[in-house]
C-alpha positions in Angstrom: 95.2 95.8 68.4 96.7 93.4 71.0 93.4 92.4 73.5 94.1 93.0 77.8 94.7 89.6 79.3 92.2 88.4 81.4 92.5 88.8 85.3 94.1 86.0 86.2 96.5 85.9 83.1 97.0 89.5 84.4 97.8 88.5 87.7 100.3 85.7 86.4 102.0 88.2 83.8 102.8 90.5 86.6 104.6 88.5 88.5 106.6 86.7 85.8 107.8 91.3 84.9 108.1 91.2 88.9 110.4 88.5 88.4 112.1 89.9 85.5 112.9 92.6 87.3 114.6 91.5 90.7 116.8 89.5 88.1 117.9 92.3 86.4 118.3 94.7 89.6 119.9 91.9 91.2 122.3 91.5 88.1 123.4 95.4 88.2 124.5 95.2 91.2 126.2 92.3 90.9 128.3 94.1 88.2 128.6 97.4 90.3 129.9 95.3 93.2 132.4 93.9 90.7 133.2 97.1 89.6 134.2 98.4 93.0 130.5 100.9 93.1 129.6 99.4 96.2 126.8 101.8 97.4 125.9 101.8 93.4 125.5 97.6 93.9 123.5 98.4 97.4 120.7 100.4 95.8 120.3 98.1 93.1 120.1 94.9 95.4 117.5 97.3 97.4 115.7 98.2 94.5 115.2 94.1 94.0 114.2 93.8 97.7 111.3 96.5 97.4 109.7 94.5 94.3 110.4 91.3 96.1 111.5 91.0 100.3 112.0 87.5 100.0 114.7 87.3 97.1 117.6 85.3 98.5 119.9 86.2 96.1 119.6 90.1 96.5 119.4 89.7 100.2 122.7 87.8 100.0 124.2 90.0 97.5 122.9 93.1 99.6 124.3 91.4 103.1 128.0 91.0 101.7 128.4 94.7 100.2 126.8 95.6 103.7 130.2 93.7 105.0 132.4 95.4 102.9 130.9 99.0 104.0 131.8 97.4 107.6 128.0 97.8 108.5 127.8 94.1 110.2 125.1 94.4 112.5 122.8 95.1 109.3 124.5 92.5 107.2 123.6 90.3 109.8 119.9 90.9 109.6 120.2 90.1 105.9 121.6 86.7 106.5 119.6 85.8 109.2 116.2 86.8 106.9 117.9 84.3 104.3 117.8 81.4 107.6 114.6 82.2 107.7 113.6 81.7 104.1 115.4 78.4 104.2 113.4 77.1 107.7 110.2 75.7 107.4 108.0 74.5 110.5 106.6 70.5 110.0 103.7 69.3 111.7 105.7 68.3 115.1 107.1 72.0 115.5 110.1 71.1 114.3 112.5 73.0 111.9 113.2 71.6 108.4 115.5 73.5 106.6 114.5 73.7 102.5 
């Protein structure tokens, strides 16, 4: 009988499935897009951004299919969370980008 991982290795495990997982959402939707299921692709790149908000790749994927439904104000908000992911503050207030 396989033993629990401790805490910690529990802890790690978790995110490596979490991981895992917002690579294969991400993936499926990336083949629904390029299969023409758009809103199919959508809910598969949202499905990525519930286990993880700060995935660029779904948030990219998710901002152009929001494009191609003409829905620009909310693709917007998904490339401008990506800016955001890619700025980091230094010590003298100023932006970096990563």
């Amino acid at each position: 009988m396989k033993s629990l991982p401790k805490s910690g290795n529990f802890a790690h495990s978790n995110q490596i499935q979490q991981k895992k997982l917002v690579k294969y959402y991400n993936r499926a939707g990336v083949k629904q897009a390029d299969e023409g299921k758009l809103m199919e692709a959508l809910n598969y790149f949202n499905k990525a951004l519930r286990i993880d908000p700060s995935s660029k790749q779904a948030l990219f994927n998710r901002a152009t299919i929001k494009v191609d439904l003409g829905e620009y104000e909310e693709a917007r908000k998904d490339f401008s969370l990506i800016f955001d992911l890619n700025v980091s503050i230094d010590q003298n207030g100023s932006s970096v980008f990563l």
